[in-house]
C-alpha positions as CSV (number, residue, x, y, z in Angstrom):
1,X,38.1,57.0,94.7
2,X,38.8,56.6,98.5
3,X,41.8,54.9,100.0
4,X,41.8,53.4,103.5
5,X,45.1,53.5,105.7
6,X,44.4,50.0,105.9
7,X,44.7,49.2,102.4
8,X,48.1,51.2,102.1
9,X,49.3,49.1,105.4
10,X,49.2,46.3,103.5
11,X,52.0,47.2,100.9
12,X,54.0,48.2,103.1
13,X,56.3,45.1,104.1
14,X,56.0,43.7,100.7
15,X,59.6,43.8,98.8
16,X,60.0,46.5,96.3
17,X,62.2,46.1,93.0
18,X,63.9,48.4,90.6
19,X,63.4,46.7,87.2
20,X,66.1,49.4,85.2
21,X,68.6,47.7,88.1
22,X,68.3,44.3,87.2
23,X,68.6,45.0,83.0
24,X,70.8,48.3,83.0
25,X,74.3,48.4,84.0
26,X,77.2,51.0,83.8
27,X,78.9,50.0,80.3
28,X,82.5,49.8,79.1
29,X,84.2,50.1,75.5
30,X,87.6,49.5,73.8
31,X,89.0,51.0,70.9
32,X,92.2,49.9,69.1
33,X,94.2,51.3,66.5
34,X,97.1,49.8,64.4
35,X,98.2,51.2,61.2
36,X,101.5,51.0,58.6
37,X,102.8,53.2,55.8
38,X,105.5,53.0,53.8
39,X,107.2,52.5,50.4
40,X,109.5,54.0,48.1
41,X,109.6,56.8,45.3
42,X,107.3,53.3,42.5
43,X,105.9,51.8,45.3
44,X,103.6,53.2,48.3
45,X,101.9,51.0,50.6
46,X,99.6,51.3,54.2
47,X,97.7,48.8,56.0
48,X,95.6,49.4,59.1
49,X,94.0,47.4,61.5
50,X,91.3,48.4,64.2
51,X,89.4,46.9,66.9
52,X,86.2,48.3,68.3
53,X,83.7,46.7,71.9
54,X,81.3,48.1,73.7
55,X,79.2,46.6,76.5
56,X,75.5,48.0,76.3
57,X,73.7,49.6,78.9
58,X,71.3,46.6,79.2
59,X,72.8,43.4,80.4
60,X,73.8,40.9,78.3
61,X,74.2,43.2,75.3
62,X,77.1,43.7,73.1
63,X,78.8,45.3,70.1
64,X,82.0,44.1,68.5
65,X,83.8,45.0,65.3
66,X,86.8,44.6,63.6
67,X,88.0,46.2,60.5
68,X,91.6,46.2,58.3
69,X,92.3,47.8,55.2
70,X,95.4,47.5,52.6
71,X,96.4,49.9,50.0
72,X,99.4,49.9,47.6
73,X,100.1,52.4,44.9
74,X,102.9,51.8,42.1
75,X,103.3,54.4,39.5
76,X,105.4,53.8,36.8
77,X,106.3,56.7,34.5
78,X,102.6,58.1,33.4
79,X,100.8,54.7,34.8
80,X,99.5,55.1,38.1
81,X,97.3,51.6,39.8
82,X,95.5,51.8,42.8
83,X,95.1,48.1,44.8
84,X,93.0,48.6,47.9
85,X,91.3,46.3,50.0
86,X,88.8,46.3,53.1
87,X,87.3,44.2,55.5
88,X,85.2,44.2,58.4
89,X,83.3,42.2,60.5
90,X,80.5,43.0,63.4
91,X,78.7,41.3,65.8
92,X,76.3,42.7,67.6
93,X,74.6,40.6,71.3
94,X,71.2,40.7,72.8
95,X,69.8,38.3,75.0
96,X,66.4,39.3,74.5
97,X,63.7,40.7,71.8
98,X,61.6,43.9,72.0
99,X,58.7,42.5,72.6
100,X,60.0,40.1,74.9
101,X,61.7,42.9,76.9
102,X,58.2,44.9,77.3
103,X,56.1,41.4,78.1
104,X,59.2,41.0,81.1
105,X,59.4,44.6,82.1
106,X,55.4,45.1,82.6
């Protein structure tokens, strides 16, 4: 295949774009911990509580999660119970689809 100067010319003043700088980005995250213990010699208790968000890399995109946790013990003589409870939650962001991503990017 031969190119002519000419044909190369004619690219020249057209605008160029970088496509990873308009969907990437530098990306933060937060992470917070919160937790309680306590009790005496029957009863022992702890609770926690944590908080977790990121940014993605690619705009518009985002993970988030929360998560606590409670405990107690109480031991009376030779009886011993266990209570513990958890929850968590996560969300997770995208402005876009795979597919939709590779049809935009091309």
């Amino acid at each position: 295949m031969t190119v002519r100067n000419g044909d190369l010319e004619d690219y020249r003043n057209i605008p160029q774009y970088n496509r990873q700088d308009e969907i990437f980005r530098s990306a933060w995250m937060q992470s917070h911990n919160v937790s309680l213990t306590g009790g005496s010699e029957g009863v022992r208790y702890n609770a926690s509580l944590s908080y977790y968000d990121q940014d993605g890399i690619l705009l518009e995109s985002n993970y988030k999660r929360v998560q606590g946790r409670m405990g107690t013990t109480i031991q009376k003589k030779k009886l011993k119970i266990y209570l513990t409870t958890n929850y968590s939650s996560t969300t997770t962001t995208w402005w876009f689809s795979f597919p939709e991503l590779i049809q935009w990017y091309e």
